[in-house]
C-alpha positions in Angstrom: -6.3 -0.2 -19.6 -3.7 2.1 -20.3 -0.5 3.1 -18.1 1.9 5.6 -17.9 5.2 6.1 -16.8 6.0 9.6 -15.4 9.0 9.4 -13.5 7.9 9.5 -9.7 4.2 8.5 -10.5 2.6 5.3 -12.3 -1.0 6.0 -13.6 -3.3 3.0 -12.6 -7.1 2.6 -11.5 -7.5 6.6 -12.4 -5.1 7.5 -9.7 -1.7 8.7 -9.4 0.1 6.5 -7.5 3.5 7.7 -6.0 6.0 4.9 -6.8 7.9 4.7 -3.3 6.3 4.8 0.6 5.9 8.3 1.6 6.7 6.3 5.2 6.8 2.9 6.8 5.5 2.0 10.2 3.3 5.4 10.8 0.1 5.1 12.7 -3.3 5.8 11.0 -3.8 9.7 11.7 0.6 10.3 11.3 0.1 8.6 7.9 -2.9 11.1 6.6 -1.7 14.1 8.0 2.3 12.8 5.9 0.0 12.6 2.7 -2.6 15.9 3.4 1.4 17.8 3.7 2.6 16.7 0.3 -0.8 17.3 -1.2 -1.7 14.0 -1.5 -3.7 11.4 0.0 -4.0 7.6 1.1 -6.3 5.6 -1.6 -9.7 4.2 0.3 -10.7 1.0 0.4 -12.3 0.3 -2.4 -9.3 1.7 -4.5 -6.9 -0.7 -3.0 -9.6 -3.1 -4.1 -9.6 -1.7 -7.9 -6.0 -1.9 -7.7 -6.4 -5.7 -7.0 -8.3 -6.2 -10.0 -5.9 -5.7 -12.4 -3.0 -8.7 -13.0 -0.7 -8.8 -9.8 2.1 -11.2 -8.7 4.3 -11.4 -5.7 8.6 -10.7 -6.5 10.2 -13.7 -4.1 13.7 -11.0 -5.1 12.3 -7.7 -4.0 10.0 -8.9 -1.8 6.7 -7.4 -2.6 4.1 -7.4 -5.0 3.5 -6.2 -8.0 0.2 -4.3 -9.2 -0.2 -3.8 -13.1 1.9 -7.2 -14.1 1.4 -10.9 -14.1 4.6 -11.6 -14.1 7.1 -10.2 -11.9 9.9 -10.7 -14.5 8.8 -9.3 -17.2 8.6 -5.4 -17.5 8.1 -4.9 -13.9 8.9 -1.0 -14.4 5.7 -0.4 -15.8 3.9 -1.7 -13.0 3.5 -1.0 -9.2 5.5 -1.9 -6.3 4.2 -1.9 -2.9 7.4 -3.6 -0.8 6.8 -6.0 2.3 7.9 -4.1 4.9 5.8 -5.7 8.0 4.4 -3.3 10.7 4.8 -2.1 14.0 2.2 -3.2 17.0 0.5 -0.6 18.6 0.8 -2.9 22.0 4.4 -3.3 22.5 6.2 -1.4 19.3 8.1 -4.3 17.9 8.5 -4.7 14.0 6.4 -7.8 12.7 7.0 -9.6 9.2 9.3 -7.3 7.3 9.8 -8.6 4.0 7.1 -11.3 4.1 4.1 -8.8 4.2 3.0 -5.4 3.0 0.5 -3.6 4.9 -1.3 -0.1 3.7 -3.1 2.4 5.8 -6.7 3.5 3.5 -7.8 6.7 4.2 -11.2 4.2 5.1 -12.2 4.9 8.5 -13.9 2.0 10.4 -14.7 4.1 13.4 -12.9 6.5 15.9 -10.3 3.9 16.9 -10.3 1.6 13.7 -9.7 2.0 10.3 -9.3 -0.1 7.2 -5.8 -1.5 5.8 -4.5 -3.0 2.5 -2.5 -6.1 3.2 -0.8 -8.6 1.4 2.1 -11.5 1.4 3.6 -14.0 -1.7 -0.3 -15.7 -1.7 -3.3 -12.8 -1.8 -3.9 -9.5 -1.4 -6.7 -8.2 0.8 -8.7 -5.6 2.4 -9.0 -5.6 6.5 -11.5 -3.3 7.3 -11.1 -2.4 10.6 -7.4 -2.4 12.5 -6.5 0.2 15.3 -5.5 3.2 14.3 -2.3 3.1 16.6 -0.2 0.1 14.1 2.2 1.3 12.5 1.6 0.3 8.5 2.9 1.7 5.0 2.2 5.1 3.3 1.4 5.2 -0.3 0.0 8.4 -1.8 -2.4 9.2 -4.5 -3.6 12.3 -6.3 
């Protein structure tokens, strides 16, 4: 497995991955239209599951975790970041676990009022394959 550092990219699972959230808190259809305007797009689910395969670790300093590196102290630049920002409920707006869990919109629908998300905290990482499309989660593009 080979990666590459190109400034605002990191090459990992055969994807470009952008190295910072397009947006935070976006609902499912705001968060694909963000990506489909910069000429990107979210990953699916079973890229986020790729991405999982390879050596990850959680950064108790950043608060996040790292994809592409056991260890989050050692050469972390060459690996991908996905912060712990929380999300927002669709039922009442309020902001829920910033900085103790990261949760990614897929561009995996479920139906026409669920779709699957990428979530993780200092433990795991998983897929959820069917949340409503109104939270608010994290937007990370790939080409």
């Amino acid at each position: 497995m080979r990666r590459e550092i190109r400034g605002k990219t990191i090459s990992l699972v055969g994807l470009e991955w952008d190295r910072k959230n397009l947006r935070d808190h976006a609902d499912f259809d705001g968060a694909q239209e963000s990506a489909a305007q910069m000429g990107k797009r979210c990953p699916t689910a079973d890229e986020f599951k790729l991405l999982n395969e390879l050596p990850n670790c959680w950064n108790p300093l950043r608060r996040g975790r790292h994809y592409g590196r056991k260890y989050w102290w050692m050469f972390w630049q060459d690996a991908l970041f996905l912060p712990a920002v929380g999300f927002r409920h669709y039922a009442n707006g309020t902001l829920n676990y910033q900085g103790t869990y990261g949760i990614y919109w897929t561009s995996t629908q479920a139906s026409n009022t669920t779709a699957a998300h990428w979530q993780f905290y200092s433990g795991a990482s998983c897929l959820y394959p069917a949340s409503s499309k109104a939270n608010g989660f994290s937007v990370r593009c790939v080409k």
